[in-house]
ZADO-1210 file (C-alpha; in nm, 4 decimals, padded with zeros to 6 digits):
<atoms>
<atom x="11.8333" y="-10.1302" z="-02.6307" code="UNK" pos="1"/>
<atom x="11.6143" y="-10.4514" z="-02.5888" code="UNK" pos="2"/>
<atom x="11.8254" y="-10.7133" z="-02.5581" code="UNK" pos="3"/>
<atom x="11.7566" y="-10.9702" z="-02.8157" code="UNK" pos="4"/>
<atom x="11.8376" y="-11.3550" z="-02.8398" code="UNK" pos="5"/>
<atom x="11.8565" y="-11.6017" z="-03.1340" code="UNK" pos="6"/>
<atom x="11.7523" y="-11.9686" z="-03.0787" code="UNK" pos="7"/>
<atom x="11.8889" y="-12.2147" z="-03.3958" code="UNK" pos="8"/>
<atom x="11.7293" y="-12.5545" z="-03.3273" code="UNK" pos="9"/>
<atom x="11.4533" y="-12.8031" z="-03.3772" code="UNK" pos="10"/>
<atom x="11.0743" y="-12.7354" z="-03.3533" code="UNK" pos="11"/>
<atom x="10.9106" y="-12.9681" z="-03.0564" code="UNK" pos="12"/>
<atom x="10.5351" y="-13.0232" z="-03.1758" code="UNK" pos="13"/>
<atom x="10.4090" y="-13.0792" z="-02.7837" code="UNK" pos="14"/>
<atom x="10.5850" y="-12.7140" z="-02.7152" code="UNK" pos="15"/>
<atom x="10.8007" y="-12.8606" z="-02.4317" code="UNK" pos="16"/>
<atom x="11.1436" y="-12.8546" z="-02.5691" code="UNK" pos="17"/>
<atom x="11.3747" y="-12.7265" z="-02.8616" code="UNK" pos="18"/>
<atom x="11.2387" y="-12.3718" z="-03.0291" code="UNK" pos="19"/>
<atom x="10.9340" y="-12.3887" z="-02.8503" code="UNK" pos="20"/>
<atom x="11.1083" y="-12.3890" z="-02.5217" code="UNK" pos="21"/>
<atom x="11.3735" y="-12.1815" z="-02.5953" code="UNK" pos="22"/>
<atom x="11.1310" y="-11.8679" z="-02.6980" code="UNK" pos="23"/>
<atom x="10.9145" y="-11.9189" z="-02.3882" code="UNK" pos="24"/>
<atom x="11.2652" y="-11.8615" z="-02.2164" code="UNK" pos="25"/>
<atom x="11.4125" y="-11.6359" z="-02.3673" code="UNK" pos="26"/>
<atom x="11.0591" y="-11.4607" z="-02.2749" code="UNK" pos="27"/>
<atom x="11.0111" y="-11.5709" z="-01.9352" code="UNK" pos="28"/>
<atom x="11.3502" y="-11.3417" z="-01.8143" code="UNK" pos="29"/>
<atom x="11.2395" y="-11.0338" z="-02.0711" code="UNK" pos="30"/>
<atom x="11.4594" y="-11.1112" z="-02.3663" code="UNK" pos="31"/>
<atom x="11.2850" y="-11.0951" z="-02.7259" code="UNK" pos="32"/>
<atom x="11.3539" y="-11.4186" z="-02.9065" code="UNK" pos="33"/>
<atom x="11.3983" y="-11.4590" z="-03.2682" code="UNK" pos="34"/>
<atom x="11.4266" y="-11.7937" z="-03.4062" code="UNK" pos="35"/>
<atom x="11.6313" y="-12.0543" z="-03.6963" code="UNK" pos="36"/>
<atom x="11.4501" y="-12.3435" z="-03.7323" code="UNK" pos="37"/>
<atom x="11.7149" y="-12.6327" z="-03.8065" code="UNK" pos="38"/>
<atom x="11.4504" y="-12.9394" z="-03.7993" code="UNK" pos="39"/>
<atom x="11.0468" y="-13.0280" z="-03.7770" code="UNK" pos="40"/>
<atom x="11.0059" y="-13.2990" z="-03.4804" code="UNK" pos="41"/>
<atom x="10.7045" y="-13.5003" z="-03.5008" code="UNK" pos="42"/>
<atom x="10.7264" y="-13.5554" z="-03.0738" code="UNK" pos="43"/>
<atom x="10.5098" y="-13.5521" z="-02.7561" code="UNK" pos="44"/>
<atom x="10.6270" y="-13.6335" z="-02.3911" code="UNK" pos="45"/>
<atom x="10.6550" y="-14.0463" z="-02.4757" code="UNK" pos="46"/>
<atom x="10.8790" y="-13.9328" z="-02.7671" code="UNK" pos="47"/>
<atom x="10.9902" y="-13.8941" z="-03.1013" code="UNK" pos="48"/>
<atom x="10.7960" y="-14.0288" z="-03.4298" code="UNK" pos="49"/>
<atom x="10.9810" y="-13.8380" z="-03.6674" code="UNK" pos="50"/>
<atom x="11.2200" y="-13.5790" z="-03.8064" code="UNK" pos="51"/>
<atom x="11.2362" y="-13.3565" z="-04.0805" code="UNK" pos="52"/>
<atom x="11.5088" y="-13.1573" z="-04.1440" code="UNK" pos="53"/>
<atom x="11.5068" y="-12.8066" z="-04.3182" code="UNK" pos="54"/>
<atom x="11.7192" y="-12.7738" z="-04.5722" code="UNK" pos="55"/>
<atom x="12.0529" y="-12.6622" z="-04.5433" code="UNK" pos="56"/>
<atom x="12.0644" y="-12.3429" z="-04.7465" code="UNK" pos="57"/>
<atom x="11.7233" y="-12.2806" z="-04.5996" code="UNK" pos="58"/>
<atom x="11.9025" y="-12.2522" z="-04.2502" code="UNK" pos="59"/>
<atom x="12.1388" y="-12.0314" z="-04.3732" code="UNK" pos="60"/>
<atom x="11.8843" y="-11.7896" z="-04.5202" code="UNK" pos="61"/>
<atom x="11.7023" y="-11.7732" z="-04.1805" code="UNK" pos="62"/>
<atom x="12.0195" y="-11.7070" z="-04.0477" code="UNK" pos="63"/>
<atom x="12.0903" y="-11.4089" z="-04.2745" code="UNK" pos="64"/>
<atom x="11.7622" y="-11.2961" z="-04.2461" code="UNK" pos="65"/>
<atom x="11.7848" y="-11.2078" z="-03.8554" code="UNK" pos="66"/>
<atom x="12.1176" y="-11.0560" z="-03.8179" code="UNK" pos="67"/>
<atom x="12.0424" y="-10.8515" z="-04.1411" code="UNK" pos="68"/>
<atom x="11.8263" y="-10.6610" z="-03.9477" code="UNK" pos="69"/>
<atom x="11.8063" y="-10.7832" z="-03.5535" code="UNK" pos="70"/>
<atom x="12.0740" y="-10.6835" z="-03.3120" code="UNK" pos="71"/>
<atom x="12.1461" y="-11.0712" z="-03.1591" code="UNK" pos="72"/>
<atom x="12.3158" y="-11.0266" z="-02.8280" code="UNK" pos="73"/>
<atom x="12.3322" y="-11.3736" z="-02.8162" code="UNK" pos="74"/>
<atom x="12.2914" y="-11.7387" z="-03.0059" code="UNK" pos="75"/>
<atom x="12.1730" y="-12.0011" z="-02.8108" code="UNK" pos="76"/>
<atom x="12.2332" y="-12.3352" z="-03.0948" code="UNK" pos="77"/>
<atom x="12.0368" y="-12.6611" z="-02.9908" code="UNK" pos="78"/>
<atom x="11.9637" y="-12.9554" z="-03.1995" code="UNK" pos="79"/>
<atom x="12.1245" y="-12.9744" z="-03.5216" code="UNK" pos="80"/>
<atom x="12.0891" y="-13.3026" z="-03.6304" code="UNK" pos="81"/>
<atom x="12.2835" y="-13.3432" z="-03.9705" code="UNK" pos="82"/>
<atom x="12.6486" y="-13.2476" z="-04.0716" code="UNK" pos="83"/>
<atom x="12.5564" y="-12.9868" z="-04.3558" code="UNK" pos="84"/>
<atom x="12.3170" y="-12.8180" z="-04.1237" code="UNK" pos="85"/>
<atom x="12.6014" y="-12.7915" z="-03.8748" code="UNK" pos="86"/>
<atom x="12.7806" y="-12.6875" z="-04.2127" code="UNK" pos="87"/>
<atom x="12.5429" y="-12.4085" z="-04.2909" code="UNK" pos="88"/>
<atom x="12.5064" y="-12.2833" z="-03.9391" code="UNK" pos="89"/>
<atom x="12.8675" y="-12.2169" z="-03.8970" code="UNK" pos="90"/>
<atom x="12.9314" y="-12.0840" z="-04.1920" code="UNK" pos="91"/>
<atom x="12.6333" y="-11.7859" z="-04.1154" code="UNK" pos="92"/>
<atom x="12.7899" y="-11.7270" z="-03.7750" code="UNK" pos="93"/>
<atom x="13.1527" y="-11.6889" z="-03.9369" code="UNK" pos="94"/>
<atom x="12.9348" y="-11.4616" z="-04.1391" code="UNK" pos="95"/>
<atom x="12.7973" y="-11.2282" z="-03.8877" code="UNK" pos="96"/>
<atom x="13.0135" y="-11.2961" z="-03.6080" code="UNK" pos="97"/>
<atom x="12.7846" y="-11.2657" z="-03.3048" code="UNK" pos="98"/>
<atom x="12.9941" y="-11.1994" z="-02.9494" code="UNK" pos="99"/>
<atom x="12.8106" y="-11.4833" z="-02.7610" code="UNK" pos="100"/>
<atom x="12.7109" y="-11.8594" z="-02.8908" code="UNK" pos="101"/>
<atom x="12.5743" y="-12.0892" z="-02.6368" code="UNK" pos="102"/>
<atom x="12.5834" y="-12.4324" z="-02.7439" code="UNK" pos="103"/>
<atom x="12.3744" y="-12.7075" z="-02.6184" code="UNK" pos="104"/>
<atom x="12.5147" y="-13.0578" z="-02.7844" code="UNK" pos="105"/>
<atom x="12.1767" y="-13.2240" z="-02.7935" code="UNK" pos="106"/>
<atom x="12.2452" y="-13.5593" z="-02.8506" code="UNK" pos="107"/>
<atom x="11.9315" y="-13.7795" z="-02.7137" code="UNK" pos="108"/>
<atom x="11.5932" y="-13.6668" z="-02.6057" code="UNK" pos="109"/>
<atom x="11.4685" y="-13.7201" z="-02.2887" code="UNK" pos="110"/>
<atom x="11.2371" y="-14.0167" z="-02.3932" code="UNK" pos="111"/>
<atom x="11.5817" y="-14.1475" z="-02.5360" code="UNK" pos="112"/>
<atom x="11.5425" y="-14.0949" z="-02.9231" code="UNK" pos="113"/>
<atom x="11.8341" y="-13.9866" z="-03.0914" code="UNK" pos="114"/>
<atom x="11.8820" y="-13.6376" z="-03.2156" code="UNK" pos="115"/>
<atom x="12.1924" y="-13.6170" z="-03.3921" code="UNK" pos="116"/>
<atom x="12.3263" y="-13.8410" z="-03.6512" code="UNK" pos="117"/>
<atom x="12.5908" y="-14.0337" z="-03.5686" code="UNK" pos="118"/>
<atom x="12.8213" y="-13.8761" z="-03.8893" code="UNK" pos="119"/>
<atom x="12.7585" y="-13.5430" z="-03.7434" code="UNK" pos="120"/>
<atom x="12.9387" y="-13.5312" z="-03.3948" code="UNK" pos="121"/>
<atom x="13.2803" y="-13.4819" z="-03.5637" code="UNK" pos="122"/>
<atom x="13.0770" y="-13.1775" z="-03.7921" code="UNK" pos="123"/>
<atom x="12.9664" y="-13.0614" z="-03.4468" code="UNK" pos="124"/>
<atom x="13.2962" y="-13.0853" z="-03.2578" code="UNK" pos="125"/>
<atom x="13.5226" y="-12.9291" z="-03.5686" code="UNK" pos="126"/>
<atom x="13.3115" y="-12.6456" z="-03.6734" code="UNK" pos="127"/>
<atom x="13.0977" y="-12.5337" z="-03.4119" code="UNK" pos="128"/>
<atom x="13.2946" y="-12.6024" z="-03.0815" code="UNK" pos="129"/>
<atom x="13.5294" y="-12.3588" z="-03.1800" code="UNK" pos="130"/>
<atom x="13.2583" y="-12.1077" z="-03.2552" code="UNK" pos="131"/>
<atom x="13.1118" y="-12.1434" z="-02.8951" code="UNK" pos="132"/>
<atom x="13.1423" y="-11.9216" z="-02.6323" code="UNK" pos="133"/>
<atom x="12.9891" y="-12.2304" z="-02.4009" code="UNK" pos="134"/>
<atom x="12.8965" y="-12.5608" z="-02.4926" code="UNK" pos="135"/>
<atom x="12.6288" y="-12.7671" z="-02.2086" code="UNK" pos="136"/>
<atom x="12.6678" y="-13.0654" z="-02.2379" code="UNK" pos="137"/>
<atom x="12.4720" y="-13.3306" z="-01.9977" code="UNK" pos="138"/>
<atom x="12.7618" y="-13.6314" z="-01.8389" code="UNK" pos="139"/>
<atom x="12.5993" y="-13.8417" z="-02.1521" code="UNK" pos="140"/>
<atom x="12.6627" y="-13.6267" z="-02.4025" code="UNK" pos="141"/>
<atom x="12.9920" y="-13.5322" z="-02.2433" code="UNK" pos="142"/>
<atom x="13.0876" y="-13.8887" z="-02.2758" code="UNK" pos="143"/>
<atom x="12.9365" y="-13.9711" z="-02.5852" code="UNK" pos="144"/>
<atom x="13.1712" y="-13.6260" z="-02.7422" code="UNK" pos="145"/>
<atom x="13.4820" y="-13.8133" z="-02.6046" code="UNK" pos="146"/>
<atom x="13.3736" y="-14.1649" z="-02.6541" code="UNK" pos="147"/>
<atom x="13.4308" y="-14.2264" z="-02.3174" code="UNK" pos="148"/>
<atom x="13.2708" y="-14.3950" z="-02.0006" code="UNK" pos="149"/>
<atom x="13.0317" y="-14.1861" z="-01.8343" code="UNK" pos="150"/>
<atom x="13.2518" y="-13.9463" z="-01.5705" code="UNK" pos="151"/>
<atom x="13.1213" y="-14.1263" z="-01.2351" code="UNK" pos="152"/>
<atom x="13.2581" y="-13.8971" z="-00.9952" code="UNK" pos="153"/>
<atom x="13.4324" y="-13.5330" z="-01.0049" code="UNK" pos="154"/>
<atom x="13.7875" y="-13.6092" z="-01.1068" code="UNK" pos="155"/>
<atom x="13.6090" y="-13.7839" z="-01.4039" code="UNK" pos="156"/>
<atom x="13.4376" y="-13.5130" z="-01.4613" code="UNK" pos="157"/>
<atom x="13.6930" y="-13.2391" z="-01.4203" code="UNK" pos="158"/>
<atom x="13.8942" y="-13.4564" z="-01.6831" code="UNK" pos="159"/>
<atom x="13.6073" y="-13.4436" z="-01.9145" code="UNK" pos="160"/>
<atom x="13.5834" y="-13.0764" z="-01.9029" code="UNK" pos="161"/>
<atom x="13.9465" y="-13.0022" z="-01.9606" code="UNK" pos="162"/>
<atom x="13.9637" y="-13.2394" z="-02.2726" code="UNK" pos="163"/>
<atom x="13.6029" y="-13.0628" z="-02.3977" code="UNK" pos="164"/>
<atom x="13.7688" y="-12.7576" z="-02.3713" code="UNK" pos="165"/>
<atom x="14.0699" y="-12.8503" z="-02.5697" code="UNK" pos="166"/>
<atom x="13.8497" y="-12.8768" z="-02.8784" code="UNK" pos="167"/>
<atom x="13.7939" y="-12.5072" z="-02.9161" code="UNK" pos="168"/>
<atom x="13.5344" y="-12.3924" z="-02.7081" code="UNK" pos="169"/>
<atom x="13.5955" y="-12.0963" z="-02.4392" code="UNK" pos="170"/>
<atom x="13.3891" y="-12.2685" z="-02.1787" code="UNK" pos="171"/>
<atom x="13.2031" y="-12.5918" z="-02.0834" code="UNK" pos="172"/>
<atom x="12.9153" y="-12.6193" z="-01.8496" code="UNK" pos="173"/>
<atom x="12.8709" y="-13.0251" z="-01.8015" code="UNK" pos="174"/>
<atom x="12.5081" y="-13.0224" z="-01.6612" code="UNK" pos="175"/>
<atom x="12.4476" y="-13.3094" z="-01.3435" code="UNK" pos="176"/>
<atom x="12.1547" y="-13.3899" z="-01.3897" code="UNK" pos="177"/>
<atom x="12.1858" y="-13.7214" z="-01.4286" code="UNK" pos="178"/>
<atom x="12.4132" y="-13.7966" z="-01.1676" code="UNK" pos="179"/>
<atom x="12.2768" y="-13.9257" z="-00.8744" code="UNK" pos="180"/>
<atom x="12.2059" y="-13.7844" z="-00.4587" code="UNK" pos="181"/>
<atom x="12.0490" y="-13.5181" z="-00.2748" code="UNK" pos="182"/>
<atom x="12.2571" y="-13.2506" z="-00.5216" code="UNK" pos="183"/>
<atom x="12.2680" y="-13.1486" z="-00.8918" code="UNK" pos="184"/>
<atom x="12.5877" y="-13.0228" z="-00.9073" code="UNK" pos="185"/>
<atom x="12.7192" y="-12.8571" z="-01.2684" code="UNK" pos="186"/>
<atom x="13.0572" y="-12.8258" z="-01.3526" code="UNK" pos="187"/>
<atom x="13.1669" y="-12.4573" z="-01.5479" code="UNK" pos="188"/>
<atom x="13.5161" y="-12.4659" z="-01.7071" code="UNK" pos="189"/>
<atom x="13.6596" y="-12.1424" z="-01.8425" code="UNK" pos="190"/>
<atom x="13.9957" y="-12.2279" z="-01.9176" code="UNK" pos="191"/>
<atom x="14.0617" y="-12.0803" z="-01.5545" code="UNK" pos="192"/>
<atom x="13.8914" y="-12.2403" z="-01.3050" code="UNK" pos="193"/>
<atom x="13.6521" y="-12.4899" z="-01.1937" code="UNK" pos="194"/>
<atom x="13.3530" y="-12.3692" z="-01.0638" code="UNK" pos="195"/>
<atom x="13.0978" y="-12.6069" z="-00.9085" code="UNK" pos="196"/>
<atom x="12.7677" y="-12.4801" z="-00.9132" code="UNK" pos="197"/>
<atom x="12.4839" y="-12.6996" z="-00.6796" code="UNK" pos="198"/>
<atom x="12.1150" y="-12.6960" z="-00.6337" code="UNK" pos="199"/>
<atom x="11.8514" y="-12.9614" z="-00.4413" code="UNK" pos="200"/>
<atom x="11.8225" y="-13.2644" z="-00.7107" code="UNK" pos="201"/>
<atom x="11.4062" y="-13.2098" z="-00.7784" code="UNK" pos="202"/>
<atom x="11.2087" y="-13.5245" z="-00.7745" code="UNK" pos="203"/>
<atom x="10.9989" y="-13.5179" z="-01.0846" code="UNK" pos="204"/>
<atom x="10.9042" y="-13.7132" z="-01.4245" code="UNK" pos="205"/>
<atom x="10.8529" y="-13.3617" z="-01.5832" code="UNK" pos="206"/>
<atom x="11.1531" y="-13.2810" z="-01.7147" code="UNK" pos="207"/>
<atom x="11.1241" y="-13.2543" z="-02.0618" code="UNK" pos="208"/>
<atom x="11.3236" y="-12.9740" z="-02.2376" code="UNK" pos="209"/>
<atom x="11.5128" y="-12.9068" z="-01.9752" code="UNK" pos="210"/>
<atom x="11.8360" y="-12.8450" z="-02.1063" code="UNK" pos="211"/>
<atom x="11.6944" y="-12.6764" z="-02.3797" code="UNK" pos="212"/>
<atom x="11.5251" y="-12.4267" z="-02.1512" code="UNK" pos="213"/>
<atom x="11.8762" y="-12.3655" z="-01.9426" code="UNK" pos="214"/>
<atom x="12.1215" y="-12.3367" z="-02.2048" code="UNK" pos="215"/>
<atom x="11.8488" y="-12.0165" z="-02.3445" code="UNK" pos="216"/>
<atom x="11.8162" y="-11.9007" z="-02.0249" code="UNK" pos="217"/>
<atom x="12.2311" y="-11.8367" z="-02.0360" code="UNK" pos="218"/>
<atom x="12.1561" y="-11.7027" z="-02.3589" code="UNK" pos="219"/>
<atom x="11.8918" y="-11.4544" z="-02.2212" code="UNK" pos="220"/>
<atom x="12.1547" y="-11.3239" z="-01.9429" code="UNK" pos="221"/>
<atom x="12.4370" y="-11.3140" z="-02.1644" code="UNK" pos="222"/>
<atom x="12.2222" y="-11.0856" z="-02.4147" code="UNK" pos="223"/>
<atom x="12.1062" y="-10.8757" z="-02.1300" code="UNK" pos="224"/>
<atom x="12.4867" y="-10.8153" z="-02.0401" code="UNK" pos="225"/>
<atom x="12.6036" y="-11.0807" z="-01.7765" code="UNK" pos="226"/>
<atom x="12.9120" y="-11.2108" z="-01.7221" code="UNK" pos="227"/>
<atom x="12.9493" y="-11.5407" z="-01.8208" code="UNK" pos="228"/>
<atom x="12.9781" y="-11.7168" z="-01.4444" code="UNK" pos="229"/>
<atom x="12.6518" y="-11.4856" z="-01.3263" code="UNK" pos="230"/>
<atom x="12.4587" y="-11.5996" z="-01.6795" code="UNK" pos="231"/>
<atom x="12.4942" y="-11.9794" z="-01.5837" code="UNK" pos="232"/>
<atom x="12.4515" y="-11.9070" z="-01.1978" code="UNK" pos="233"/>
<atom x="12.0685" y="-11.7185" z="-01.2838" code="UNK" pos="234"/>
<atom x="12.0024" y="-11.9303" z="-01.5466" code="UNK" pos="235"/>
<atom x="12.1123" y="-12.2841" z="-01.2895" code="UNK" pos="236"/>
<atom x="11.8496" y="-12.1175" z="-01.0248" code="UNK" pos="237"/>
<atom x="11.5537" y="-12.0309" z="-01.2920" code="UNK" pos="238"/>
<atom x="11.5990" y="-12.3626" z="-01.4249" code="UNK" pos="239"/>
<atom x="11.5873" y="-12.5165" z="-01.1031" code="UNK" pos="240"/>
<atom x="11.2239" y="-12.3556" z="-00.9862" code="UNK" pos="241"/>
<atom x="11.0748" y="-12.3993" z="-01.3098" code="UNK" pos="242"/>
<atom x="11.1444" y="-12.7924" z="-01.2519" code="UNK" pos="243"/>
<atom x="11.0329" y="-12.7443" z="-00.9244" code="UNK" pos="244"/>
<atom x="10.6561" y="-12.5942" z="-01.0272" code="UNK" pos="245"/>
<atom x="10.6785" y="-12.8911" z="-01.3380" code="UNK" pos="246"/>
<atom x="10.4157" y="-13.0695" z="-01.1462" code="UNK" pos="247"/>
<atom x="10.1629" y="-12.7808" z="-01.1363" code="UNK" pos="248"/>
<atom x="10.1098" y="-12.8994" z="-01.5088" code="UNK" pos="249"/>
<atom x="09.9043" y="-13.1809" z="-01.5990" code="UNK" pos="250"/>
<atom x="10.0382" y="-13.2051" z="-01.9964" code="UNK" pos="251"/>
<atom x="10.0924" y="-13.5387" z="-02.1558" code="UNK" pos="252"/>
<atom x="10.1441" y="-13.9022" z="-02.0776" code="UNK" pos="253"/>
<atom x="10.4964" y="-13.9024" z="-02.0406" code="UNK" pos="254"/>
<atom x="10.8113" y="-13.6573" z="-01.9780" code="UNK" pos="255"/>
<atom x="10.5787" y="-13.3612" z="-01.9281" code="UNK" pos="256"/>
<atom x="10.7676" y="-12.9965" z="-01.9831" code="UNK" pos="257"/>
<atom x="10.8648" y="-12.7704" z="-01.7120" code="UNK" pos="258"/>
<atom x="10.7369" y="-12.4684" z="-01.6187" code="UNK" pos="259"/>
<atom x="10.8874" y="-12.1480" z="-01.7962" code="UNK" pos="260"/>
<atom x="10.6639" y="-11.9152" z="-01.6478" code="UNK" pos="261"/>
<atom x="10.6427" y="-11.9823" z="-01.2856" code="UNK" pos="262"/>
<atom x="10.7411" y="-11.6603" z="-01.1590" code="UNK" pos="263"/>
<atom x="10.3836" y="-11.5421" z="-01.3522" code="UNK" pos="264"/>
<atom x="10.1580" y="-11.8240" z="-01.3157" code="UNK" pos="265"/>
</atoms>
């Protein structure tokens, strides 16, 4: 069967992040994507000039409208942005109860505007944590989800992951990223174990979408069939190149996106 994965976030206007990203993804490792638009960004690589979300009951009828007829291995959920969004997209997911949900808490964009209303994080934490098979959450948005300090070192963040996983979810990834050294080390939690997962810290402005882009590519392996520890592993290393070949692009003034299809081109 062609495996098949649903993205449920925000359009990105400059194509470098949210839907945009996730379908060139979700393409770049030969998994058809089928989207749920949640929000219109007006946004290049300096930023975000404005937001328009769709309608709740709009989201839900996208919703319904793939799984009424596309086999979703998997549903990758990025920016959300109000509570009766949030609302709408758990209520189609308790609906069609898909085996894998991947959800990336986007909080903040890389040029720093804010994605998510503030009245929305307890929406996000009560109804879709527990609907996740793996939430990714960056050591911001980690601490910003337990209104805590920013975890500074890896008992911080070991504590963080333990008390994120004690809202629901099966698993957390917290992405490092924006930690600091030679090293981006992410942290999986499955209930388990602790499994760190490292790869060289790439020296580049053009990061933008880059969470997007990884939680879909763990989408992509988890609707071809992988395990959940192999999904991140792939997706860390794919992720990790395509930051690597950003700066073969020459897009933009500011956070420029990173290269989905460097394998190709």
């Amino acid at each position: 069967m062609t495996p098949i994965a649903l993205t449920i976030a925000g359009s990105d206007s400059s194509g470098g992040a949210g839907i945009q990203a996730d379908l060139k993804s979700f393409a770049a490792l030969g998994v058809y994507g089928a989207s749920v638009i949640t929000a219109l960004t007006a946004q290049n690589t300096t930023g975000v000039s404005a937001i328009h979300p769709v309608p709740a009951a709009f989201v839900a009828a996208q919703i319904d409208a793939v799984f009424a007829d596309l086999a979703v291995g998997a549903v990758k959920i990025g920016m959300v942005a109000q509570a009766e969004t949030i609302a709408a997209i758990a209520d189609g997911l308790a609906r069609w109860s898909p085996r894998h949900v991947v959800l990336d808490p986007v909080m903040v964009a890389t040029s720093g505007d804010r994605l998510l209303a503030a009245g929305a994080v307890d929406a996000l934490k009560t109804r879709l944590f527990p609907l996740a098979s793996l939430i990714t959450p960056n050591l911001p948005e980690a601490a910003a989800l337990l209104s805590e300090p920013v975890a500074g070192n890896e008992a911080a963040v070991e504590s963080q992951g333990r008390r994120l996983l004690a809202l629901g979810c099966r698993a957390v990834l917290i992405k490092g990223g924006h930690g600091t050294g030679a090293e981006s080390i992410d942290y999986l939690f499955d209930g388990a174990r602790v499994v760190a997962l490292s790869a060289p810290r790439v020296a580049t402005p053009n990061t933008h979408g880059t969470g997007c882009s990884l939680s879909s590519a763990i989408a992509a392996g988890l609707a071809r069939g992988d395990e959940l520890e192999s999904a991140v592993r792939n997706a860390k290393a794919w992720i990790t190149d395509a930051i690597a070949a950003a700066d073969r692009f020459a897009v933009g003034h500011g956070h420029g996106p990173v290269h989905h299809f460097h394998k190709y081109y």
